[in-house]
C-alpha positions as CSV (number, residue, x, y, z in Angstrom):
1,X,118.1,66.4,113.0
2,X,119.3,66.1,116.5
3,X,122.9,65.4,117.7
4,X,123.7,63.8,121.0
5,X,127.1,63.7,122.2
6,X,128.1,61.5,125.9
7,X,130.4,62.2,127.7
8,X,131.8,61.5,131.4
9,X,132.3,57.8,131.1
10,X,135.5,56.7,132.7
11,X,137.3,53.6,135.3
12,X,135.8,53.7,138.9
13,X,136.0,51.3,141.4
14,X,132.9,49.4,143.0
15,X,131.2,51.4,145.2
16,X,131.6,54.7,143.6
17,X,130.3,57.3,141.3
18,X,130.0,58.6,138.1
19,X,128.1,61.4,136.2
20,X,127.5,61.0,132.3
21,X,126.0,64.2,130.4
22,X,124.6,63.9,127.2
23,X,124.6,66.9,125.2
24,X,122.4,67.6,122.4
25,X,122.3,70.4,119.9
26,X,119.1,71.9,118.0
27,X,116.2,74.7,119.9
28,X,114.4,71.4,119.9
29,X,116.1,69.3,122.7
30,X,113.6,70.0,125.5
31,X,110.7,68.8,123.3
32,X,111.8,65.1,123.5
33,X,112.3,62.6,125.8
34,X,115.3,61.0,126.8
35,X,116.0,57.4,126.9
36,X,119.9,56.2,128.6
37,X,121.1,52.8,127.8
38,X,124.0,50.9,128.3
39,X,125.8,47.6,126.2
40,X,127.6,45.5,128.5
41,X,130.7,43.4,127.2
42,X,129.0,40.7,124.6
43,X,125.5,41.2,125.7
44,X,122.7,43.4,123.7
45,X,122.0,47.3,124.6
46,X,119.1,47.7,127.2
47,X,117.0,50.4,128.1
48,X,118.0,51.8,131.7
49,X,116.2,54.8,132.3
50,X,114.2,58.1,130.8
51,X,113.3,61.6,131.4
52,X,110.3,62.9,130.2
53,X,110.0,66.3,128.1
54,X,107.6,67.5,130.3
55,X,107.8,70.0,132.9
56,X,107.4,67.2,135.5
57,X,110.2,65.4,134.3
58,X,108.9,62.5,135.2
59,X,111.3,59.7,135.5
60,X,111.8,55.6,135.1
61,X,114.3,53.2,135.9
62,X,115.2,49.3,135.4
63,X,115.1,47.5,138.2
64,X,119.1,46.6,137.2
65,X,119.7,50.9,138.6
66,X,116.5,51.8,140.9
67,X,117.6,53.4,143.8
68,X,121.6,53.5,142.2
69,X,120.9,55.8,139.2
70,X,119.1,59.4,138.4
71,X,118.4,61.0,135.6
72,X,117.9,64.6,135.2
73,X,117.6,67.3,132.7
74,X,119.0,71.3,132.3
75,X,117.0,72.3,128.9
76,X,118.7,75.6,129.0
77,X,122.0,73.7,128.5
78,X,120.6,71.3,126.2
79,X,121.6,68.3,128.4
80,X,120.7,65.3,130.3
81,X,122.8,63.4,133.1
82,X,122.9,60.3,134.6
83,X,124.1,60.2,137.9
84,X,125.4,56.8,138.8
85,X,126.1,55.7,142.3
86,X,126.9,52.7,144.3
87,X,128.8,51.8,141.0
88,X,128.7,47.8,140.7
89,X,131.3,45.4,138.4
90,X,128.3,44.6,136.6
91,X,127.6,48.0,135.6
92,X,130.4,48.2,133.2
93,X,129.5,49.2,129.5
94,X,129.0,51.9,127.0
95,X,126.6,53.7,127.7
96,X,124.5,55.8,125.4
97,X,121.5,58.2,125.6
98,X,118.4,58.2,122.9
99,X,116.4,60.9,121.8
100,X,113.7,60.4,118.9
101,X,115.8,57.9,117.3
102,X,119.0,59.5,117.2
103,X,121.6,58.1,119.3
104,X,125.2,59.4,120.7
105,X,128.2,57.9,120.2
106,X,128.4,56.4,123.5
107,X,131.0,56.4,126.5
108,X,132.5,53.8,128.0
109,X,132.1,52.9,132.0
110,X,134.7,51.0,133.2
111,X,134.3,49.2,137.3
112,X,136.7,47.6,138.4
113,X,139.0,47.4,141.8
């Protein structure tokens, strides 16, 4: 069973960034792809990005973060980030990554001036 674990959430102001990691444990990790989504204040979770297992790492975005957001992998650390720039009020929420079902905990991303 794989474990994911976020972290790097935190209160930024508009216009700035942020980098979340998301940690998993298992040999396994690099044989799946990685989803990140987020949970706004009193709206559903949405898909915002993944990272394919492969070794081209091919990427995709939402509209909501193209351009704003990357994703990226380090298989030998068993971790995935999400580099978030340009950082917008509306970007506040918990964010979470995926991985064949199993889901982190999340961590929370706070904008606001």
């Amino acid at each position: 069973q794989l474990q994911l674990a976020e972290s790097g959430g935190g209160l930024v102001q508009p216009g700035g960034s942020l980098r979340l990691s998301c940690k998993g444990s298992g040999p396994t990790f690099s044989s799946y792809r990685i989803h990140w989504y987020r949970e706004p204040p009193g709206r559903e979770r949405e898909w915002i990005a993944s990272i394919s297992s492969s070794s081209d790492e091919k990427t995709e975005y939402h509209d909501y973060v193209k351009g704003r957001f990357t994703v990226s992998r380090e298989n030998v650390k068993n971790t995935a980030y999400l580099q978030m720039d340009s950082l917008k009020f509306g970007d506040t929420a918990v964010y979470y990554c995926m991985a064949g079902g199993f889901w982190g905990q999340g961590t929370q991303v706070t904008v606001s001036s």
